[in-house]
Residue frames relative to the residue before (quaternion, step in Angstrom):
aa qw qx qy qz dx dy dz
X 1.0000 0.0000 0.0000 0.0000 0.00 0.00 0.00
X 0.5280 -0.6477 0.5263 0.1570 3.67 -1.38 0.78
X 0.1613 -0.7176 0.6553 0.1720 3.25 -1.48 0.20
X 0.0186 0.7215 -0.6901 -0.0539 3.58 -1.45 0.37
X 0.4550 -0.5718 0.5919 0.3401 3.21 -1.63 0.64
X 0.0871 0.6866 -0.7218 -0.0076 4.03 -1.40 0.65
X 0.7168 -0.3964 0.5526 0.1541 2.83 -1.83 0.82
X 0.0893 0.8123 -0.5561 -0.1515 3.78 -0.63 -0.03
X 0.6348 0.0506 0.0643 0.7684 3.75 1.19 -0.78
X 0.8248 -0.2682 0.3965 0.3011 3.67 -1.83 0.44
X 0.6777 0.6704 -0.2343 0.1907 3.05 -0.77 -0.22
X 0.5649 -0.4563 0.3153 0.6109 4.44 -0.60 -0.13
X 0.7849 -0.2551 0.4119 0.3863 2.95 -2.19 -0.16
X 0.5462 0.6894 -0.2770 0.3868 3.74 0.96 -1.18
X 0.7094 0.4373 -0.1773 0.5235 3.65 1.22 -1.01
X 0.5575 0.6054 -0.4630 0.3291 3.82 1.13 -0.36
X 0.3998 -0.6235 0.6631 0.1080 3.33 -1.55 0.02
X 0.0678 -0.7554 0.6517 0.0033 3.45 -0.64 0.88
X 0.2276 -0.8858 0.3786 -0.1422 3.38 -0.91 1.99
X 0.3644 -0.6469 0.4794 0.4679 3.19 -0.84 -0.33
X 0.1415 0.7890 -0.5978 0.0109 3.60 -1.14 0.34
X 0.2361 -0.7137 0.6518 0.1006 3.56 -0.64 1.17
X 0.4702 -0.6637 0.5765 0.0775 3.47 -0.72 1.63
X 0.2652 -0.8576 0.4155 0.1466 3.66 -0.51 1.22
X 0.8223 -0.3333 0.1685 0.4293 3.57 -1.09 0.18
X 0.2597 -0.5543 0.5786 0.5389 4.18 -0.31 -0.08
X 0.1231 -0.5244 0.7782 0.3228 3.31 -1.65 -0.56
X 0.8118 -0.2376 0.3140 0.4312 3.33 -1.40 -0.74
X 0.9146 0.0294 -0.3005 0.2690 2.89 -0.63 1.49
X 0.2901 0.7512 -0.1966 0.5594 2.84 2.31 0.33
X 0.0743 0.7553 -0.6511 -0.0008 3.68 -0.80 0.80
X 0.1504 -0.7940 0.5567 0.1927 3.75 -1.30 0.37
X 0.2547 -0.8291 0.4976 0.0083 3.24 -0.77 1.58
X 0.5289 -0.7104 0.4360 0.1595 3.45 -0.85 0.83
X 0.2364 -0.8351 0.4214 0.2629 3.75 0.62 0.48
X 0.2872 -0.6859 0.6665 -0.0526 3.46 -0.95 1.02
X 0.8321 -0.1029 0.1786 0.5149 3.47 0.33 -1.25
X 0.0322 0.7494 -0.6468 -0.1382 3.70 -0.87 0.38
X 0.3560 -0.7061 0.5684 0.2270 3.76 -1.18 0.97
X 0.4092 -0.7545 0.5066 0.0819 3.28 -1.36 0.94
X 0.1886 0.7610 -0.6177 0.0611 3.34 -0.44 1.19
X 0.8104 -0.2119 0.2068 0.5055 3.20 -2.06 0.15
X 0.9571 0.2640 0.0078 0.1196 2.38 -0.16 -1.87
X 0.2204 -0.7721 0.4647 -0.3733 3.13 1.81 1.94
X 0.8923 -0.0108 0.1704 0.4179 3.07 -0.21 -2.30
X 0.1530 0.7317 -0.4963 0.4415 3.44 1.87 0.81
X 0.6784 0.6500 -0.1714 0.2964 3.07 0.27 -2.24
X 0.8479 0.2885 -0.0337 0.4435 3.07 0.53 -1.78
X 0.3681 0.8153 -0.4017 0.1960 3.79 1.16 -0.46
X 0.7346 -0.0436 0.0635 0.6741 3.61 0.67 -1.19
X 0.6140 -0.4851 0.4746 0.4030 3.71 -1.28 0.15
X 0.2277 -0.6559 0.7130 -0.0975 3.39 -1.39 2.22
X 0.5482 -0.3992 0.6404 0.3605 3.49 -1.73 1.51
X 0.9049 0.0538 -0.2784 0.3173 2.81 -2.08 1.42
X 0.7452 0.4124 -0.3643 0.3767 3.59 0.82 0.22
X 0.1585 -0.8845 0.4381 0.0251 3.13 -1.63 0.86
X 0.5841 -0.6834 0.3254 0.2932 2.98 -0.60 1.07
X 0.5848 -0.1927 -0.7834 -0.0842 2.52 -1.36 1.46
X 0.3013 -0.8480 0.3542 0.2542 4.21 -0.56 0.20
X 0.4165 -0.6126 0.5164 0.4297 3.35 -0.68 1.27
X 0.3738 -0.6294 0.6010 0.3208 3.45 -1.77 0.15
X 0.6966 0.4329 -0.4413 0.3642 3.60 -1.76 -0.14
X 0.4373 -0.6903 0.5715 0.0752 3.17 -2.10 0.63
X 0.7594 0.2377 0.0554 0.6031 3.56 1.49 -1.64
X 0.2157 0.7041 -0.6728 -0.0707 3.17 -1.04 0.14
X 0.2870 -0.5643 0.7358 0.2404 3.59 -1.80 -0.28
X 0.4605 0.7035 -0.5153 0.1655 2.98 -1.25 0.24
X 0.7209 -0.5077 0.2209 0.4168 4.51 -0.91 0.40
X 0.2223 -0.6300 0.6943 0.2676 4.12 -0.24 0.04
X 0.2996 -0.7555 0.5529 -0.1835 3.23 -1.31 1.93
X 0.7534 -0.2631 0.0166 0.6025 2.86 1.38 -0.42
X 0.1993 -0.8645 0.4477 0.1115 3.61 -1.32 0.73
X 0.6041 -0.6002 0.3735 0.3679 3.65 -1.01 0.96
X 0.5486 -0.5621 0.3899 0.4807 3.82 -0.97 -0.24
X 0.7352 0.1185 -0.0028 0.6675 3.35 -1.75 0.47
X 0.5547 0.5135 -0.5486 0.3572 3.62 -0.23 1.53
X 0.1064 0.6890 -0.7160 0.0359 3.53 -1.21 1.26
X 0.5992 -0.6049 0.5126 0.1103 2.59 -2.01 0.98
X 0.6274 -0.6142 0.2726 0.3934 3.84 -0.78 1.04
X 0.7202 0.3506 -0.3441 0.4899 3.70 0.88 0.40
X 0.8359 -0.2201 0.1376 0.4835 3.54 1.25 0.45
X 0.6928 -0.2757 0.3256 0.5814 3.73 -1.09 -0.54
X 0.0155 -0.8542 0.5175 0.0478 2.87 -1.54 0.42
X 0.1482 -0.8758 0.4594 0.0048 3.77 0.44 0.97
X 0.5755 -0.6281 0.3762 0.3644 4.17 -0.96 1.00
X 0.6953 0.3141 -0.4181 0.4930 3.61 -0.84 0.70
X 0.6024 0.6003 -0.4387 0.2905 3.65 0.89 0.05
X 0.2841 -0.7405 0.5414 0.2789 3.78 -0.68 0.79
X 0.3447 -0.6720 0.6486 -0.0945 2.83 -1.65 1.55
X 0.0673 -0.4144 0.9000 0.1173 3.76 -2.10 -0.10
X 0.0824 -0.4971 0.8590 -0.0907 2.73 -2.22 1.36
X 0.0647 -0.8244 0.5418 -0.1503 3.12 -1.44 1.42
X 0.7305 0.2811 -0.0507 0.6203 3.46 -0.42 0.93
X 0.4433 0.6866 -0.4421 0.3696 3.60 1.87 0.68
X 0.2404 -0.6085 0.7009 0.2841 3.62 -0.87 -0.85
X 0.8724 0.1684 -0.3240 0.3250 2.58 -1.14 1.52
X 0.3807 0.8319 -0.3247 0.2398 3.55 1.15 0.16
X 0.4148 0.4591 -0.5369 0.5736 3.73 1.20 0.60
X 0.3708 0.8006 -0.3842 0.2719 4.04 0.23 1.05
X 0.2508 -0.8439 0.3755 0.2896 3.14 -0.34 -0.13
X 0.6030 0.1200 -0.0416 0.7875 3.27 2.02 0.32
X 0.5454 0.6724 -0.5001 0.0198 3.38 -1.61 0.60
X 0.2804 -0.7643 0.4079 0.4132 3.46 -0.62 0.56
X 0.4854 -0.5764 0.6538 0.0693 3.37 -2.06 0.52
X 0.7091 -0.2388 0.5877 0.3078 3.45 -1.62 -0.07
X 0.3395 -0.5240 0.7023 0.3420 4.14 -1.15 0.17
X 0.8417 0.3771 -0.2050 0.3276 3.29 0.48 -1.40
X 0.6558 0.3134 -0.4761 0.4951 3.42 0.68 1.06
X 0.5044 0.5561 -0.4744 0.4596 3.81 1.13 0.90
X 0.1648 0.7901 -0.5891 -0.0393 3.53 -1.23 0.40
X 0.6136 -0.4376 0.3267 0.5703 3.97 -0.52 0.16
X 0.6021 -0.4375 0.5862 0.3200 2.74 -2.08 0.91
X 0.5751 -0.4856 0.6397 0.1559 3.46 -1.53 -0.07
X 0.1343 -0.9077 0.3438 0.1998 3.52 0.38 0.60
X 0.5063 0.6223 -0.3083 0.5113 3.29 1.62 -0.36
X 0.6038 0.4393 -0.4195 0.5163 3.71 1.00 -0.99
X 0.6216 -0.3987 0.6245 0.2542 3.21 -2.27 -0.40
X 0.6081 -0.4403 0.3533 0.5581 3.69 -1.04 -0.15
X 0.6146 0.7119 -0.1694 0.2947 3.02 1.45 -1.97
X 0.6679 0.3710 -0.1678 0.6230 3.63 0.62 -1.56
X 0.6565 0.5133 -0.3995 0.3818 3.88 0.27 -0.17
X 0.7459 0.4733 -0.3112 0.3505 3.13 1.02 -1.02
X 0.7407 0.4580 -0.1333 0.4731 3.27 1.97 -0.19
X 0.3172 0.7937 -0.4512 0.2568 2.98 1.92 0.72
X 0.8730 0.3750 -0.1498 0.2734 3.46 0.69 -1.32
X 0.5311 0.6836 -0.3054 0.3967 3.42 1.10 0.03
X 0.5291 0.4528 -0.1186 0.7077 3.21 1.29 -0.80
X 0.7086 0.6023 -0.2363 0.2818 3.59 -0.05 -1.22
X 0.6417 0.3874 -0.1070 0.6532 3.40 1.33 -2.14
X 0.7053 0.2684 -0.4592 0.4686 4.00 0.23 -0.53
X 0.7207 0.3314 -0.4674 0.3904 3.62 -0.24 0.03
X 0.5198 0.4511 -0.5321 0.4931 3.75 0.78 0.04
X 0.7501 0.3869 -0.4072 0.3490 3.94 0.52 -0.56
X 0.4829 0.6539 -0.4180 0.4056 3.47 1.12 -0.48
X 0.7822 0.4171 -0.2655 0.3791 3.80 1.00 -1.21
X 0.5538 0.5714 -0.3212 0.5135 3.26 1.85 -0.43
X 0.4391 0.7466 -0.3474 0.3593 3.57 0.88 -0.70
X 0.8745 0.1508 -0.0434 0.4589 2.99 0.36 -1.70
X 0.4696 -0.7568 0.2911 0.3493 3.12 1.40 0.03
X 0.2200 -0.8663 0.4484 -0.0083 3.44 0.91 1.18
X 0.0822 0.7977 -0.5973 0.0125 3.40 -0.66 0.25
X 0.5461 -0.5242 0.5253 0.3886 3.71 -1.33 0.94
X 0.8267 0.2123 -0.3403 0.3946 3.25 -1.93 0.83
X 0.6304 0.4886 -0.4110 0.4416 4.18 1.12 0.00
X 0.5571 -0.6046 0.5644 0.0749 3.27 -1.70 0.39
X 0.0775 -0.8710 0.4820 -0.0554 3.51 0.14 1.37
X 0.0993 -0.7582 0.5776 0.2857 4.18 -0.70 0.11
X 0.3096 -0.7111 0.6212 -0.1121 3.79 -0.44 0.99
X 0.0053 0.7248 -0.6884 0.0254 3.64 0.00 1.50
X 0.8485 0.0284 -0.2934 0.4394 3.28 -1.67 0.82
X 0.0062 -0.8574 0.5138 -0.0284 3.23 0.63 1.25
X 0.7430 0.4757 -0.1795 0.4353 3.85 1.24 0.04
X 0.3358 0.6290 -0.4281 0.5553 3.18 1.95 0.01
X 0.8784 -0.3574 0.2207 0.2282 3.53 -1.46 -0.05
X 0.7927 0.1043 -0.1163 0.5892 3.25 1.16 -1.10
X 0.2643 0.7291 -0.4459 0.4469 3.23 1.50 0.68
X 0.7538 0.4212 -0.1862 0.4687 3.30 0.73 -1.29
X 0.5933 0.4934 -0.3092 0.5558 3.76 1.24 -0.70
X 0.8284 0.1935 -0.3792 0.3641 3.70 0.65 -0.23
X 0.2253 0.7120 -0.4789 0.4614 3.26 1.51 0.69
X 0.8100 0.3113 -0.1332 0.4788 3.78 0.68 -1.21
X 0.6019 0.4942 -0.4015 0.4820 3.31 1.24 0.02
X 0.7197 0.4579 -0.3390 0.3967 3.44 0.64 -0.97
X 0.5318 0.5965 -0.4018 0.4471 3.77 1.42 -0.40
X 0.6198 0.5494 -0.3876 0.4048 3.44 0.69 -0.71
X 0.6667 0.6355 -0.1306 0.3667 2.98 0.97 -1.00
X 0.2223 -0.7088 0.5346 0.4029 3.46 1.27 -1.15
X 0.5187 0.5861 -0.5185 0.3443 3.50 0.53 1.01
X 0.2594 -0.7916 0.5301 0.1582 3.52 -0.68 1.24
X 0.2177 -0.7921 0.5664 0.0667 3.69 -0.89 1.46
X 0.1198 -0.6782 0.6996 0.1901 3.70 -0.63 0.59
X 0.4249 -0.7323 0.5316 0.0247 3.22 -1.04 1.64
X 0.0885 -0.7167 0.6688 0.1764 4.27 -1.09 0.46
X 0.1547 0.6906 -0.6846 0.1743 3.83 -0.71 1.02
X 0.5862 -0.5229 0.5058 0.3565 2.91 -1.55 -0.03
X 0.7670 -0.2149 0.4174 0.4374 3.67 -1.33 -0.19
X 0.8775 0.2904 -0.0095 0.3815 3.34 0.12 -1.20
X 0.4876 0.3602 -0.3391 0.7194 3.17 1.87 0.53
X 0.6594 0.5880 -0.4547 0.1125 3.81 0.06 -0.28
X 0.5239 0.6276 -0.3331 0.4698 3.05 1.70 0.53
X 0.6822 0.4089 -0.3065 0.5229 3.20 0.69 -0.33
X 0.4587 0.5103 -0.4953 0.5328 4.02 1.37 -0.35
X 0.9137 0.2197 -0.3159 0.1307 3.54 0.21 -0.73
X 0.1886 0.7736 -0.4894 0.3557 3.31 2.12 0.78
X 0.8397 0.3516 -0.1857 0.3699 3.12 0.62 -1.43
X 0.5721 -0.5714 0.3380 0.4816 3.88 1.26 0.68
X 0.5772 0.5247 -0.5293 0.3336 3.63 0.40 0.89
X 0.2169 -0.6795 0.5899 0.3785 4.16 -0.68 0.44
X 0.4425 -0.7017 0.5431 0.1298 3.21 -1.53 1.01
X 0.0896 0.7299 -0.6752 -0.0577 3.45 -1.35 0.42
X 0.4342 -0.7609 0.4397 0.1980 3.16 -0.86 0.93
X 0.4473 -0.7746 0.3586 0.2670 3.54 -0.75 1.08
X 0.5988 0.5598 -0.4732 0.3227 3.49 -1.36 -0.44
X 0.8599 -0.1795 0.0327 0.4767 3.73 -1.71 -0.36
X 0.7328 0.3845 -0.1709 0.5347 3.94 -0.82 0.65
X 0.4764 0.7206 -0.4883 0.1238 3.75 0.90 -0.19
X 0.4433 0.4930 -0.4788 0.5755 3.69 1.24 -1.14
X 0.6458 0.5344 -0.4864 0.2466 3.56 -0.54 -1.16
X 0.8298 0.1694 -0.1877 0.4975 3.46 0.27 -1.08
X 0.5587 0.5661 -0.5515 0.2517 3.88 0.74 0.44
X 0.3115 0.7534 -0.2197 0.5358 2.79 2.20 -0.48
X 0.6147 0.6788 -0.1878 0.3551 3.53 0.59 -0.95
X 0.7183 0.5472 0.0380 0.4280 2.24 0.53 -2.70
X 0.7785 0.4312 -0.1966 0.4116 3.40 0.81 -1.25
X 0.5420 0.6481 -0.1914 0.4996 3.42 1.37 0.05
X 0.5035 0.6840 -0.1916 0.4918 2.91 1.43 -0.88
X 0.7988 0.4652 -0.1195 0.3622 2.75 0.76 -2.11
X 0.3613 -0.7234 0.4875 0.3294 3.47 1.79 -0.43
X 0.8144 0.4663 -0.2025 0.2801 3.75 -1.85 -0.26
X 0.7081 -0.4072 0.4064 0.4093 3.49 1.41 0.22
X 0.7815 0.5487 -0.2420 0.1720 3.62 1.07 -0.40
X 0.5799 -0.6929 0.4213 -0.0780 2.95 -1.37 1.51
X 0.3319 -0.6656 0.5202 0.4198 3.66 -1.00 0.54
X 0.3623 -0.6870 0.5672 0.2740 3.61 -0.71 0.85
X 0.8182 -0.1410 0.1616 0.5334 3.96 1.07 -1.21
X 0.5124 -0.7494 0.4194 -0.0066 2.87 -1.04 0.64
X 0.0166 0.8463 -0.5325 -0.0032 3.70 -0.18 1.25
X 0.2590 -0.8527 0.4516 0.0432 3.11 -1.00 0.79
X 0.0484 -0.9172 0.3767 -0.1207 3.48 0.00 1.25
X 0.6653 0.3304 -0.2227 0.6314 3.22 1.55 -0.59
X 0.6750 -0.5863 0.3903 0.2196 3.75 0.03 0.24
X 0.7872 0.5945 -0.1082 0.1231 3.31 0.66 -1.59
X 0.6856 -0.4355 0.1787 0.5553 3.59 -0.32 0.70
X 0.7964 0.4785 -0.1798 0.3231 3.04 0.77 -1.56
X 0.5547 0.4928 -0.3452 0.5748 3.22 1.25 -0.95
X 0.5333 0.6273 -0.3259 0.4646 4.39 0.38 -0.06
X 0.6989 0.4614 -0.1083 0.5356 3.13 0.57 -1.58
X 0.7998 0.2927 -0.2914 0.4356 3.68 0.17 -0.83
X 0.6548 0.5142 -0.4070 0.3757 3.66 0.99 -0.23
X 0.6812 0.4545 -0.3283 0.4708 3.51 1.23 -0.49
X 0.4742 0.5156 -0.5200 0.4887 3.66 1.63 0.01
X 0.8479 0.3791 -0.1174 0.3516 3.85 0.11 -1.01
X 0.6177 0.2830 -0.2996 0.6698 3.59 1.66 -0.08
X 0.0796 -0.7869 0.5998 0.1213 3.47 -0.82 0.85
X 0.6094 0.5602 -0.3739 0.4184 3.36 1.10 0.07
X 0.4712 -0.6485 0.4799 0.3566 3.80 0.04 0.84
X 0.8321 0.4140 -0.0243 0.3683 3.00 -0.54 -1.74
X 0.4455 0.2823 -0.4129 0.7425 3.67 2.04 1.12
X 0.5711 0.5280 -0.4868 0.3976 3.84 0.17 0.65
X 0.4101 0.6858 -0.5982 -0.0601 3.98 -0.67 0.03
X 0.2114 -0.5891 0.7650 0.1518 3.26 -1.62 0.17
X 0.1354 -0.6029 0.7793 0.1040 3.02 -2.18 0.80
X 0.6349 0.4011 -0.3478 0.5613 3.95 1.32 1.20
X 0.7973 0.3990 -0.2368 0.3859 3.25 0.35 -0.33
X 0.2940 0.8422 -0.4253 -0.1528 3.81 0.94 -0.16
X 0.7329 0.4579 -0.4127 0.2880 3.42 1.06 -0.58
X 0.3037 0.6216 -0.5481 0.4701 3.74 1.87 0.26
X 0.7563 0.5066 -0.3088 0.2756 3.70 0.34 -1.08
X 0.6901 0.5068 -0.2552 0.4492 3.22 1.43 -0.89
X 0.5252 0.6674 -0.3297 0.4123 3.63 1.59 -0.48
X 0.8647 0.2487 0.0454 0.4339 2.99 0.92 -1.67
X 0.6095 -0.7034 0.2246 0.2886 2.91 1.34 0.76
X 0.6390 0.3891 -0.4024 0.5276 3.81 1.08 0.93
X 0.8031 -0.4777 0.2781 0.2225 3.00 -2.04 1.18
X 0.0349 0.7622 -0.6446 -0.0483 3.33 -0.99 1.09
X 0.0448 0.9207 -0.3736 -0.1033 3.33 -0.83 0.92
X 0.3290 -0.8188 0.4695 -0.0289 3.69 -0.84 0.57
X 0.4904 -0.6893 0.4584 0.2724 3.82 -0.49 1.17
X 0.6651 0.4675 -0.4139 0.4095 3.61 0.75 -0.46
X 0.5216 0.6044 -0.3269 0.5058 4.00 1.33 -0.53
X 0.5314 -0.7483 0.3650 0.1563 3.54 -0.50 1.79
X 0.5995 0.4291 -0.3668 0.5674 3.70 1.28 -0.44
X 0.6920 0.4179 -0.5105 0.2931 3.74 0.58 -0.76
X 0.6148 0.5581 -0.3949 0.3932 3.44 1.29 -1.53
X 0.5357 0.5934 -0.3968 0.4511 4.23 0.64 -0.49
X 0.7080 0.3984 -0.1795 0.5548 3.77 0.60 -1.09
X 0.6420 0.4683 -0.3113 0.5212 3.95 0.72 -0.50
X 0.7546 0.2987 -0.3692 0.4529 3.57 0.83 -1.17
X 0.5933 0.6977 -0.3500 0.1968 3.76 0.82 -0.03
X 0.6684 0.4553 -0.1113 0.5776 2.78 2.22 -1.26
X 0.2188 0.7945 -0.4871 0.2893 3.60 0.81 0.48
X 0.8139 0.1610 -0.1828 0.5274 3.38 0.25 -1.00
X 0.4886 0.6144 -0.4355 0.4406 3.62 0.59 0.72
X 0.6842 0.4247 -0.2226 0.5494 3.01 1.39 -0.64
X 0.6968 0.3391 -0.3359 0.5354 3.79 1.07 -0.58
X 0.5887 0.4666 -0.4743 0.4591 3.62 0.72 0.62
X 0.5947 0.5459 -0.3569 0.4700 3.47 1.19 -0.36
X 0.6657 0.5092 -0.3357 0.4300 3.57 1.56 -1.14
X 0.6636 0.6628 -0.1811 0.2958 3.51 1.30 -0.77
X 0.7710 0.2588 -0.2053 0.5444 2.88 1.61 -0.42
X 0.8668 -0.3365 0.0886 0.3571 3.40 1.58 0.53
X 0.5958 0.6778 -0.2027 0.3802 2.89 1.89 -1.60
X 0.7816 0.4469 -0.0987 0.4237 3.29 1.21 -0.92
X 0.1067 0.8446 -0.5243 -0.0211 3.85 -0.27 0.65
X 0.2123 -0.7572 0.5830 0.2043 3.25 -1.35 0.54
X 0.1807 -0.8227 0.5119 0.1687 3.90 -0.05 1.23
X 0.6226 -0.6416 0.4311 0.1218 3.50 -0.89 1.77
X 0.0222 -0.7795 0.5982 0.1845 3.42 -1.30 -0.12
X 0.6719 -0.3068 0.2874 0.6098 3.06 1.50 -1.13
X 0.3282 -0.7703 0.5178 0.1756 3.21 -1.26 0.68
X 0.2212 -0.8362 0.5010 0.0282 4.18 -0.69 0.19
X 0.5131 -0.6876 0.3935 0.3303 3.74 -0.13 1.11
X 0.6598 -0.4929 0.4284 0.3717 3.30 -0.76 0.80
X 0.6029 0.6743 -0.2624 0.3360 3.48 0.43 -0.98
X 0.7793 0.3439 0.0589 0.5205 3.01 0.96 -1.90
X 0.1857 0.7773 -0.5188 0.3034 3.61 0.92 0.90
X 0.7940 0.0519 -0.4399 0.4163 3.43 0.09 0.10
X 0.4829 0.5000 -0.6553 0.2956 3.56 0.37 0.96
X 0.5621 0.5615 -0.4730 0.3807 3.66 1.37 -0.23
X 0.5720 0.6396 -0.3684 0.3578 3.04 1.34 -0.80
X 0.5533 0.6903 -0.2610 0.3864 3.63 1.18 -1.04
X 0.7449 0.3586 -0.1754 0.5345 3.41 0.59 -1.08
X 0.4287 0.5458 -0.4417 0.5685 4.12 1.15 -0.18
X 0.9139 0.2488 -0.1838 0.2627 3.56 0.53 -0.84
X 0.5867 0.5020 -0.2806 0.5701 3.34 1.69 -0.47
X 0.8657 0.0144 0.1015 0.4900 3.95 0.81 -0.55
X 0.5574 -0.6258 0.4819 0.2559 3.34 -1.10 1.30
X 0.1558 -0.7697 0.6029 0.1408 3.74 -0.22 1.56
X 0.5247 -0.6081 0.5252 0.2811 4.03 0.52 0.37
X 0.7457 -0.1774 -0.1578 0.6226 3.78 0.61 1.53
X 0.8318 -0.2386 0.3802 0.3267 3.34 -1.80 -0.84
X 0.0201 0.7101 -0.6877 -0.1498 3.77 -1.26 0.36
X 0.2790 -0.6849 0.6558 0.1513 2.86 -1.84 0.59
X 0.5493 -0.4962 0.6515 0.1660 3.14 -1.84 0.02
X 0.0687 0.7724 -0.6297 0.0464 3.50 -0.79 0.88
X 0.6941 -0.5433 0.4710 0.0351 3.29 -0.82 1.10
């Protein structure tokens, strides 16, 4: 018999219940996938915090996972092709994926990345698809100058490596103690709080030629990180945030959010762009640690009290 993490009433990680749950037959179009890894995001215990239109109580937890396909429905492939039992997979955009077995949709399962771990797989796409919409949003473009609060937080770092591919240059906000890792990943750091215009100002000097923030992502939420994008982006509709929506709805720029039918359309589209980028290198997920399956809402704990300096997984 399995186990899954569920929701039982509202409320923190602290209130879940880890269960049994025997993962049922596929049918047609349905594969079951042996968990290996589940990735840890916020919004795990975001999701589940206070009561969300269309949800019911009780709710498996997790979004991603990585891990072997155990069995498969009939006349069923998986969104990157055939697919046959012993083959590692990522499933994205599931329910329930702090497990230790379960089956899923085909059409939210695609190959593992072979270059990635179970771990760094299970945390490719969550992070991965919102920072690919954030650059599409504003409509990035090679040769421009982007600002990119919490440029060292998760999908900070993923759109740090996307926009490089790209030839888009991202001035990064982190702290001090993150501006090293903003600039592994081809972003120039400035460190937030008191003085921040000051040194984007800097930054942009630096860069020489006249250059300007062209737009403005938004990743950390925070007054400040708000305030300075609508000083230096006058064009709205070059502003998003995936923290700040009711700043966005005041002031008149784009907040977006996987649960919003255009984002989840644009996320399922770029998927396999993104595991061909992981496959051949272009794409990294930087670790922090992993955390027995069991213990999931103490990972969950450290996601929320302190910046663990990459991704955690679940392990089974």
């Amino acid at each position: 018999m399995g186990r899954r993490w569920i929701a039982e009433r509202w409320g923190t990680p602290d209130t879940w219940r880890f269960v049994e749950h025997e993962a049922p037959e596929p049918q047609a179009g349905e594969v079951t996938i042996r968990v290996h890894a589940a990735g840890v995001n916020p919004a795990d215990a975001k999701h589940v915090a206070r009561p969300l239109a269309g949800q019911r109580l009780p709710v498996p937890i997790g979004y991603e996972v990585s891990g072997t396909v155990t069995a498969i429905g009939p006349d069923t492939r998986i969104v990157t092709g055939p697919v046959a039992v012993g083959d590692e997979v990522i499933a994205f955009r599931v329910r329930g994926g702090y497990a230790t077995e379960l089956t899923v949709p085909a059409q939210k399962v695609l190959r593992k990345p072979a270059a990635m771990t179970h771990a760094q797989a299970a945390n490719l796409l969550l992070a991965g698809t919102t920072a690919a919409e954030m650059l599409h949003v504003v409509e990035a473009s090679p040769g421009e100058t982007l600002l990119l609060h919490a440029a060292s937080g998760a999908v900070g770092l993923s759109v740090l490596q996307q926009a490089s591919l790209r030839g888009i240059r991202v001035i990064g906000t982190a702290s001090r103690a993150r501006a090293d890792a903003v600039r592994e990943f081809g972003g120039i750091p400035v460190e937030y709080g008191d003085g921040l215009a000051e040194r984007i100002a800097e930054a942009l000097a630096g860069i020489g030629g006249g250059a300007r923030v062209d737009a403005a992502l938004d990743a950390a939420g925070t007054p400040q990180a708000v305030a300075v994008s609508l000083d230096l982006v006058p064009d709205r509709g070059r502003i998003v945030t995936v923290a700040a929506a009711p700043a966005a709805a005041e002031h008149g720029f784009r907040a977006i959010a996987g649960s919003q039918p255009d984002s989840a359309r644009f996320r399922d589209d770029v998927r396999e762009r993104l595991v061909e980028l992981a496959e051949r290198g272009a794409l990294r997920v930087p670790m922090a640690g992993e955390h027995p399956l069991e213990e999931a809402p103490r990972a969950l704990a450290v996601v929320a009290t302190r910046h663990p300096g990459g991704k955690l997984a679940l392990i089974p």
